[in-house]
NUZA-709118 format. One line per 4 residues: number of its first residue (from 1); for each residue x, y, z of C-alpha. Coordinates in pm, whole numbers, plus 50000, padded with zeros to 5 digits. Layout:
BEGIN
NUM) X/Y/Z ~ ...
REM end
This chain:
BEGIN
1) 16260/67010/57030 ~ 16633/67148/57132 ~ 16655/67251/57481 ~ 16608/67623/57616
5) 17001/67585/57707 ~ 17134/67336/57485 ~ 17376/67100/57694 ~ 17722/67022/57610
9) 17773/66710/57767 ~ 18022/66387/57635 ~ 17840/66059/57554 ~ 18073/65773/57550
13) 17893/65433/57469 ~ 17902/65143/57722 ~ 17980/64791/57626 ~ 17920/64412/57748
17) 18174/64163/57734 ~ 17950/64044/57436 ~ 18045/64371/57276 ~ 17720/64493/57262
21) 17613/64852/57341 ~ 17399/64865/57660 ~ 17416/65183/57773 ~ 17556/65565/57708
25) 17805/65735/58021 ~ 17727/66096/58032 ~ 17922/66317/58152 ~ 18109/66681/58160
29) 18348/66813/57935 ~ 18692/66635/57966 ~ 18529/66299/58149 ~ 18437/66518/58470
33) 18083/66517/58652 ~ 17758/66651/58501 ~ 17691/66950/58724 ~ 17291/67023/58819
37) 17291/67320/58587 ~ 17346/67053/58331 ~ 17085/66794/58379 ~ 16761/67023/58378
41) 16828/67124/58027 ~ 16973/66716/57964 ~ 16615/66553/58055 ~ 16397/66831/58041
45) 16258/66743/57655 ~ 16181/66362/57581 ~ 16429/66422/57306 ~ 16746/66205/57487
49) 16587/65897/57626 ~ 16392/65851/57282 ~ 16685/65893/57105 ~ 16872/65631/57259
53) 16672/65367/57361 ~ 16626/65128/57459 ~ 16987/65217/57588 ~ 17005/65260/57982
57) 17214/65664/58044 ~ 17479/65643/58309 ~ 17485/65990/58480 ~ 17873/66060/58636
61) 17800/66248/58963 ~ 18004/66411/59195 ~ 17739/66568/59440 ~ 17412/66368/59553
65) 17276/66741/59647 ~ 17266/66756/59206 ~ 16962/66532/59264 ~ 16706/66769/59377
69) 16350/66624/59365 ~ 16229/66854/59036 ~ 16561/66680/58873 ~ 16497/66339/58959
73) 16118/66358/58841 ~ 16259/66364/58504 ~ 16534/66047/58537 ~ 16322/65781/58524
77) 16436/65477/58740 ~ 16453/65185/58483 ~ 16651/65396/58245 ~ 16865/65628/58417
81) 17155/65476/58642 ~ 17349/65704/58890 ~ 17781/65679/58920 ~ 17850/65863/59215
85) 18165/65976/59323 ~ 18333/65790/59581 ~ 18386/66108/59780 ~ 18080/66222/59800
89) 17991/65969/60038 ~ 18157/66141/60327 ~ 17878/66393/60220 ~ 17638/66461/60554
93) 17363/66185/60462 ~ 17488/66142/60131 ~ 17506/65724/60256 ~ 17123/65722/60377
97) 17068/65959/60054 ~ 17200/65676/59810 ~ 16986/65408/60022 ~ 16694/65599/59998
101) 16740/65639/59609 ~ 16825/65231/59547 ~ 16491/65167/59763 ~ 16319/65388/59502
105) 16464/65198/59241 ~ 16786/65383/59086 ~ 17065/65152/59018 ~ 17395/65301/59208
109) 17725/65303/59113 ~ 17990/65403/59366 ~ 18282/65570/59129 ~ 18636/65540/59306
113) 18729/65382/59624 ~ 18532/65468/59870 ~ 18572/65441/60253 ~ 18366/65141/60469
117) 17994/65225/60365 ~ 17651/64986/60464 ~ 17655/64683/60228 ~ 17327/64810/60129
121) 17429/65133/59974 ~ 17700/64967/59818 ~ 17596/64718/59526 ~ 17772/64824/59238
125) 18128/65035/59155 ~ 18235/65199/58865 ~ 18655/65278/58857 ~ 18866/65449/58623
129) 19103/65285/58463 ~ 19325/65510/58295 ~ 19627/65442/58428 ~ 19587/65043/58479
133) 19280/64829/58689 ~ 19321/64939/59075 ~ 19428/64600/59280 ~ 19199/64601/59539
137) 18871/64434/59305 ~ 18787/64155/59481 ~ 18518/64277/59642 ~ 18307/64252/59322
141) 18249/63928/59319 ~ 18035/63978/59640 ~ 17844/64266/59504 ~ 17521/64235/59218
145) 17664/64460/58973 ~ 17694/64557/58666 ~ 18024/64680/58750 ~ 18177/64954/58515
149) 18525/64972/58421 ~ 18574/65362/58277 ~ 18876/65491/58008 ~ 18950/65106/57922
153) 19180/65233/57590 ~ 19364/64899/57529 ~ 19260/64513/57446 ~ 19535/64455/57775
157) 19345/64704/58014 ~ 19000/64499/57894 ~ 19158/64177/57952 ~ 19221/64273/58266
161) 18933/64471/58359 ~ 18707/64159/58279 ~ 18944/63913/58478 ~ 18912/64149/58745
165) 18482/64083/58743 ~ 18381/64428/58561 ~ 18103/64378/58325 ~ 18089/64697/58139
169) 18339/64877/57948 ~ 18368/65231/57861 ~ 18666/65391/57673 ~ 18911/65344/57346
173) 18935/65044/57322 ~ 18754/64895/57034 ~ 19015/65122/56856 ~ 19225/64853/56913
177) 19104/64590/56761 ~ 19231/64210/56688 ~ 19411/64155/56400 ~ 19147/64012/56129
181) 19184/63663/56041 ~ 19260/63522/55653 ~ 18901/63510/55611 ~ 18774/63843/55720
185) 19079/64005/55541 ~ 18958/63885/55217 ~ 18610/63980/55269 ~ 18742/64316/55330
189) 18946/64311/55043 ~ 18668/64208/54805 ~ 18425/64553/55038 ~ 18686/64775/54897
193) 18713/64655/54566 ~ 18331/64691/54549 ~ 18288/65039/54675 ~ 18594/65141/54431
197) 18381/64993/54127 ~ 18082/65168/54292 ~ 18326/65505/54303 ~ 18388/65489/53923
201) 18010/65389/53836 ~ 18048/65018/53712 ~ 17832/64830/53576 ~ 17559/64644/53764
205) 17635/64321/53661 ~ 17982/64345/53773 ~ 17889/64448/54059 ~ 17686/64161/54115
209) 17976/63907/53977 ~ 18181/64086/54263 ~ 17923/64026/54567 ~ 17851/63673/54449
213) 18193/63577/54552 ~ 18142/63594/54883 ~ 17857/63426/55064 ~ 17885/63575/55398
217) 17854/63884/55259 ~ 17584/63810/55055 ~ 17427/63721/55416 ~ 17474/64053/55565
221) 17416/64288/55280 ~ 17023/64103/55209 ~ 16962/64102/55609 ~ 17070/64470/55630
225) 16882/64618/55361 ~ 16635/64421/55438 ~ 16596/64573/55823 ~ 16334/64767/55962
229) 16669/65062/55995 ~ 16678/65056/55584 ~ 16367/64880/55471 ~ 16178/65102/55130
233) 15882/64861/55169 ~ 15961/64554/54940 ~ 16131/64216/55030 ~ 16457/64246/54821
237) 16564/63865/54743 ~ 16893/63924/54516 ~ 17139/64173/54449 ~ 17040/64244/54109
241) 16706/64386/54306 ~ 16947/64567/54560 ~ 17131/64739/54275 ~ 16815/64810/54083
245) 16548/64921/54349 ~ 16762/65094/54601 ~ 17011/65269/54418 ~ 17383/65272/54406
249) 17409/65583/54651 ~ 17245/65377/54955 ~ 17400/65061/54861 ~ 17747/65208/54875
253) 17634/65352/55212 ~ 17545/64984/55364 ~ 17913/64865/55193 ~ 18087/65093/55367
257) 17911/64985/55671 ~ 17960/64633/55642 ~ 18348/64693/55633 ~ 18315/64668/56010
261) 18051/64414/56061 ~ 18308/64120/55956 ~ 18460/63920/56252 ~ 18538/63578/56348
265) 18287/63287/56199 ~ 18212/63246/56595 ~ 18356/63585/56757 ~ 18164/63877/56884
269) 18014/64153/56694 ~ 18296/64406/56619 ~ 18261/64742/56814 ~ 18406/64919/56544
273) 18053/64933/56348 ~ 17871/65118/56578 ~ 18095/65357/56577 ~ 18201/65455/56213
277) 17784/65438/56153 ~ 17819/65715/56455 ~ 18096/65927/56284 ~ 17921/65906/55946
281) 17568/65963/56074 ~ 17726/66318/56331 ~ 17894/66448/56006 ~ 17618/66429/55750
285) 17387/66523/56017 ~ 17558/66849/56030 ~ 17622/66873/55677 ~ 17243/66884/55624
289) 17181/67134/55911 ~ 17439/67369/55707 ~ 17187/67322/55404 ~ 17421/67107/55224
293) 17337/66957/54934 ~ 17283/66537/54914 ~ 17628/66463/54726 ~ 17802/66658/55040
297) 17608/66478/55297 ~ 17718/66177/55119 ~ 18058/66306/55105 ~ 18035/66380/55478
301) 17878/66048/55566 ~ 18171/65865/55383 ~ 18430/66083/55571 ~ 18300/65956/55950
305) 18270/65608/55809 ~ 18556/65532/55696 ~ 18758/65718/55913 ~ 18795/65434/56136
309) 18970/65215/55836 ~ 19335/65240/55932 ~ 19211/65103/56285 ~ 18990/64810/56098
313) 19270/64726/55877 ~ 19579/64800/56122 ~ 19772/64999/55837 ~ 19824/65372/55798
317) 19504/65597/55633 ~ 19778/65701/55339 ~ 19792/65331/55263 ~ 19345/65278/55300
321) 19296/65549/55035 ~ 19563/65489/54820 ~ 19292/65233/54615 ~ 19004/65437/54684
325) 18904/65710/54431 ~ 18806/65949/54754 ~ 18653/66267/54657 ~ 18956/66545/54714
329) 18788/66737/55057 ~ 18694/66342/55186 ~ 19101/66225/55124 ~ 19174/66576/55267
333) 18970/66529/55570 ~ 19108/66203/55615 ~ 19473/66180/55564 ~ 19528/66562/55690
337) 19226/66705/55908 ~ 19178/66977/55660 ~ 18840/67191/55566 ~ 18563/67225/55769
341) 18465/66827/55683 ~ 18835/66779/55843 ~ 18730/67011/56134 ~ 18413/66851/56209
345) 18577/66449/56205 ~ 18843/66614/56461 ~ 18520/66705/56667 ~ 18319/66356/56625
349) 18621/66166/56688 ~ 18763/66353/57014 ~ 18405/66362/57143 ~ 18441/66659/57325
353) 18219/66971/57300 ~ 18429/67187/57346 ~ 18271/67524/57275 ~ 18630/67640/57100
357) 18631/67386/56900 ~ 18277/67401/56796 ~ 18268/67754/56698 ~ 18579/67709/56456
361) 18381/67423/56275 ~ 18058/67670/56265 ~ 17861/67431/56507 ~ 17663/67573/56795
365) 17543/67405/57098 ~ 17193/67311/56965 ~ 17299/67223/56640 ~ 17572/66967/56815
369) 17333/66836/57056 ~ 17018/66758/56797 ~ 17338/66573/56558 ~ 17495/66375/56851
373) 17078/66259/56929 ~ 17018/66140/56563 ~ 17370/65992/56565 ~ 17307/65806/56806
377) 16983/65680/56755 ~ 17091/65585/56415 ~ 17407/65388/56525 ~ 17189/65247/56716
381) 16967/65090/56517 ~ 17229/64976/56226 ~ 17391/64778/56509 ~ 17018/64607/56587
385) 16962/64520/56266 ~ 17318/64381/56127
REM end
């Protein structure tokens, strides 16, 4: 069910230092607070907090009167955490408010530098860190946490955010990732020579040949397709059964997935995956609302995916799809922003709905807000299961 008023509203995923996705930060266009005209229609369906759990939502507040009592029926206290601005603490009983709300069970975040407050009304902070981690952090040591470190767009600025005690990351910075090692660059190599034989309709068997070569990926591939996310019902063993039983369109789907799920033999997951299954899963989402037909969903879906490649592979997109037989409105999409399939990966990768924007790309508000919820809840649950 799509809200009365639909809300525009950014959703920025929030990591662990294990690079794990624990919650979502919501918040108004451009990073700023949700206002209270916002979060009746945000929580007033089941739709949001279904869609994304069991991911805690991080509300970004800048007025404790938001919270009227009808409002806070609906945020339920083990799922919904509050980041209040540091300012409005020198709100008239905004202090005593906050207390009264931890004591009810809502997990507080105090967002800025606030003045002296009561110990107990201040347990956890959330900064932004857009221009660099403020200095004066080490209170957080003393405090319970989880503290949030907001706009963290570099591997430096994490580095430092985590050094400084912050346990939760929000911002760009999976977009810069580590360069891949030897191993993980050939196992990349080998994913793109795959889903170029898939392009040009290759034979099964040397498809097989090619996946063979590589254990690890041989690993991932069975245990994906294999998940509750993808299962169709029957244990599949090898990849001749892959190739056979599932067909080459969602096996090319789960490839170009498991570009990103490669990383160190002991490093983290990579953040990256979550994200291009995000991008694909926005785009074909609204592909299908339009009424488009499967190959354009696919086309769509392979457009958000693998938009993140010149970030995974640290060279430009002109060089990516050089060796990739890309559909012509896919390469156009990716190398120049063109079309509406160029329009709409501007959109999922700025995050922003900004109603502008969405009305050149022939998106409204509900249609946005019902994508972003199964786009999220897919992502979601490819990152569970890989």
């Amino acid at each position: 069910m799509v809200p009365t008023q639909a809300p525009l509203v950014e959703v920025r995923p929030v990591a662990n230092a294990q690079n794990e996705w624990v919650a979502l930060l919501l918040g108004g266009s451009g990073g700023h607070a949700i206002d209270a005209a916002t979060l009746q229609p945000l929580f007033g369906t089941p739709d949001l907090l279904a869609a994304v759990a069991p991911l805690d939502c991080i509300l970004l507040l800048d007025d404790v009167g938001a919270l009227a009592p009808s409002i806070l029926d609906l945020l339920p206290t083990g799922r919904v955490l509050l980041a209040v601005g540091a300012a409005a603490l020198a709100q008239e009983g905004a202090v005593r408010r906050l207390t009264v709300l931890q004591e009810a069970g809502y997990r507080i975040l105090v967002d800025g530098e606030p003045a002296p407050v009561p110990a107990a009304a201040l347990r956890s902070v959330a900064r932004d860190c857009a221009a660099g981690v403020p200095p004066s952090l080490s209170v957080l040591s003393a405090l319970f946490g989880p503290h949030l470190a907001r706009n963290v767009d570099s591997r430096a600025c994490l580095q430092a955010c985590e050094n400084a005690g912050f346990g939760w990351f929000q911002g760009d910075y999976p977009l810069d990732p580590p360069p891949a090692g030897r191993e993980d660059g050939g196992s990349r190599k080998r994913l793109l020579t795959l889903l170029a034989l898939l392009a040009r309709d290759a034979d099964s068997r040397e498809l097989e040949r090619q996946l063979k070569q590589d254990p690890a990926l041989s690993y991932h591939l069975l245990k994906l397709v294999n998940s509750a996310a993808f299962s169709c019902g029957t244990e599949i063993t090898s990849f001749g059964q892959a190739i056979a039983r599932l067909g080459r369109r969602q096996l090319q789907r789960w490839l170009q997935l498991l570009l990103y799920a490669r990383t160190g033999a002991d490093g983290p997951p990579s953040l990256l995956l979550p994200l291009a299954a995000l991008r694909g899963a926005l785009l074909e989402a609204l592909c299908k609302q339009d009424g488009g037909e499967r190959e354009a969903q696919d086309q769509a879906f392979m457009a958000g995916v693998f938009s993140l490649l010149d970030r995974l592979l640290r060279m430009p997109m002109a060089v990516v799809v050089a060796d990739l037989p890309l559909p012509r409105d896919v390469e156009a999409a990716l190398l120049r922003g063109e079309g509406r399939l160029g329009q709409r990966l501007q959109l999922a990768a700025a995050g922003r709905p900004d109603p502008a924007l969405l009305a050149a790309a022939g998106i409204d508000a509900a249609g946005w807000w019902q994508a972003q919820l199964h786009a999220h809840h897919w992502a979601i649950q490819v990152v569970r299961n890989v």
